[in-house]
C-alpha positions as CSV (number, residue, x, y, z in Angstrom):
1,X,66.8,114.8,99.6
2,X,63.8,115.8,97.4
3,X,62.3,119.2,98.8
4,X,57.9,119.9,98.8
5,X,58.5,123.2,97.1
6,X,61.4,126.1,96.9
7,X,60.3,127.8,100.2
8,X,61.8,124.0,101.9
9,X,64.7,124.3,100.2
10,X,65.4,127.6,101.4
11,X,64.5,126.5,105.0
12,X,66.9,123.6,105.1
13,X,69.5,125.8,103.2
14,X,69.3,128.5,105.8
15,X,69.6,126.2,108.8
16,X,72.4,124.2,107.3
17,X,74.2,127.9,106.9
18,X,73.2,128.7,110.6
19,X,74.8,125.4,111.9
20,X,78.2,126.2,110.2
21,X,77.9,129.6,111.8
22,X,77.3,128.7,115.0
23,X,80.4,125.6,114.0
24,X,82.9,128.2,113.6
25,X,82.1,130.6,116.3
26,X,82.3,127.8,118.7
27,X,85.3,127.1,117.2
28,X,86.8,130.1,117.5
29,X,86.0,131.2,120.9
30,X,84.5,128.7,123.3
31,X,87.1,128.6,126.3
32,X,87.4,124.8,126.5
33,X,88.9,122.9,124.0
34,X,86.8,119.7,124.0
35,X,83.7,122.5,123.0
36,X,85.9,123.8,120.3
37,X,86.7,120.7,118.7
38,X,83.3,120.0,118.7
39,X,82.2,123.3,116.7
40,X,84.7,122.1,113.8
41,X,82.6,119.0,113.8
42,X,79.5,120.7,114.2
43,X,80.7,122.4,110.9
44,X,81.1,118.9,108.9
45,X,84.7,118.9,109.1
46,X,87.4,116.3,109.5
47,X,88.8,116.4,113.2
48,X,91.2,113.3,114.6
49,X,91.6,112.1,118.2
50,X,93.3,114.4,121.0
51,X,93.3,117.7,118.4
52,X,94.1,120.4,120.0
53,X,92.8,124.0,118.7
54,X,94.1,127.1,120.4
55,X,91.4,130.5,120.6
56,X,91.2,132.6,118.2
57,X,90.8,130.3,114.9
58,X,89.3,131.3,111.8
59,X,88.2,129.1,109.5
60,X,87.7,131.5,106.2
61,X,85.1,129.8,103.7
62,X,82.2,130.3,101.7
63,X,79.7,128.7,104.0
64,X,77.5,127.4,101.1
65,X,80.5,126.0,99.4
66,X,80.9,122.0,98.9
67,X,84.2,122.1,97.5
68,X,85.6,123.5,100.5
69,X,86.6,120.8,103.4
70,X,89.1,120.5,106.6
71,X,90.9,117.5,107.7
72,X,92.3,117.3,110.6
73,X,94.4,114.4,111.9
74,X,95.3,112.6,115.1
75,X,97.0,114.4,117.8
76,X,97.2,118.2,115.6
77,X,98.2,121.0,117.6
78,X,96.7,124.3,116.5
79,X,98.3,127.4,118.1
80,X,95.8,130.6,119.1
81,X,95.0,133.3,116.2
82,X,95.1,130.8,113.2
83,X,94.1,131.5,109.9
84,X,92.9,127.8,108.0
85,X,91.6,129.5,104.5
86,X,89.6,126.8,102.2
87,X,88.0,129.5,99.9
88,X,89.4,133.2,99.0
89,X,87.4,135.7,96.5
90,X,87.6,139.3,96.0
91,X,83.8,139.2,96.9
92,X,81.7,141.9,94.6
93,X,84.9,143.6,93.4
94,X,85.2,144.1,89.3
95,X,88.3,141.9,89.7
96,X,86.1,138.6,90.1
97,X,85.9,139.0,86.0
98,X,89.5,138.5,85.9
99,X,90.4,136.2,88.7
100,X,88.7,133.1,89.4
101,X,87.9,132.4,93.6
102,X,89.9,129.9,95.1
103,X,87.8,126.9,96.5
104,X,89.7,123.9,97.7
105,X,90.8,121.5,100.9
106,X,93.0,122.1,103.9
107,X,94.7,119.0,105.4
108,X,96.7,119.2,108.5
109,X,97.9,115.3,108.8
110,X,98.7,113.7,112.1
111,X,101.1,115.0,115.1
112,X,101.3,118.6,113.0
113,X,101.9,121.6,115.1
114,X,101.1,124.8,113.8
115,X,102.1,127.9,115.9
116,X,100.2,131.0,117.0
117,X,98.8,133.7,114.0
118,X,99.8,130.8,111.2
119,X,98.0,131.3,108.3
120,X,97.5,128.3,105.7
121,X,96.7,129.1,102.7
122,X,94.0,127.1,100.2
123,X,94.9,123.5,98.8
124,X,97.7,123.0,100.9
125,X,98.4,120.0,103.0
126,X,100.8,119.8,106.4
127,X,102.7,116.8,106.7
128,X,102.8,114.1,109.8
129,X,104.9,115.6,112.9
130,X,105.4,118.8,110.7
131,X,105.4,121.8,112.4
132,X,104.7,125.2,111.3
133,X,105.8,128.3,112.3
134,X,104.6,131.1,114.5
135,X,103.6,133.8,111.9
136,X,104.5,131.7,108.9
137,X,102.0,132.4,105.7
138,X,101.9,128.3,103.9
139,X,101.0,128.8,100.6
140,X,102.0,124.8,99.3
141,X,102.5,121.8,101.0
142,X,104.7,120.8,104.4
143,X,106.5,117.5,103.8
144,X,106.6,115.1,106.5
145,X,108.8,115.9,109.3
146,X,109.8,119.6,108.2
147,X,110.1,122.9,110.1
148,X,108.9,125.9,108.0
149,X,108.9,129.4,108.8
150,X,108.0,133.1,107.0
151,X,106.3,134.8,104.7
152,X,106.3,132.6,102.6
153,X,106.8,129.4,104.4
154,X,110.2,128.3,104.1
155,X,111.9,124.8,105.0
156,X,114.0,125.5,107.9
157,X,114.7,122.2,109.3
158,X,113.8,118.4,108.8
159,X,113.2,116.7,112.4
């Protein structure tokens, strides 16, 4: 897209930001599920058929940030209070000189269940019919077909 002028670009940029806003708080808090679904979408992310997404989910990422993306497969359960983080930074801290932000995607894959107050970590993906734990804090991938639980996630069980 080729912008008039700077003060177009800003107006564009600002609305695009304001649409992922408005994404993410329909996300987390409209009361039917359909509506919630749509607020991920809304946000230019990924979303399969019959997803379900429980209250409560945040969806931590720079807003202005390409790199970051969610996919979200067929049939994905998403239990209330989740955490999905695609980018982490200590923000305006002195440490940002030492530690780089981390930018990257979140894929859950089809049938996943991932239980209440879950929180998945950057550039992790959750296999097919994997389920994750209530609680649990993923911080590399789920295989296919595996049960993980803790802090950090843990293999538990293979269905």
């Amino acid at each position: 897209m080729v912008y008039a002028n700077k003060t177009e670009y800003k107006q564009v940029n600002f609305f695009a930001k304001l649409k992922i806003k408005i994404g993410k708080k329909i996300a987390k808090s409209f009361p039917l599920n359909s509506i919630r679904v749509f607020g991920l979408k809304l946000c230019g992310f990924n979303v399969g058929d019959k997803v379900y997404i429980g209250e409560d989910l945040i969806v931590a990422s720079i807003i202005s940030e390409k790199s970051c993306n969610l996919f979200i497969g067929d049939r994905v359960a998403i239990g209330p209070r989740v955490t999905l983080i695609l980018s982490s930074d200590a923000n305006w801290s002195n440490l940002m000189e030492k530690i780089k932000p981390k930018k990257s995607t979140v894929i859950l894959k089809d049938d996943c269940w991932i239980g209440a107050g879950a929180i998945i970590m950057p550039g992790t993906t959750i296999g097919k019919s994997a389920i994750v734990g209530a609680g649990a804090v993923v911080t590399k991938n789920v295989p296919d077909n595996d049960v993980v639980v803790g802090i950090p996630a843990k293999q538990i069980e293979k269905i």
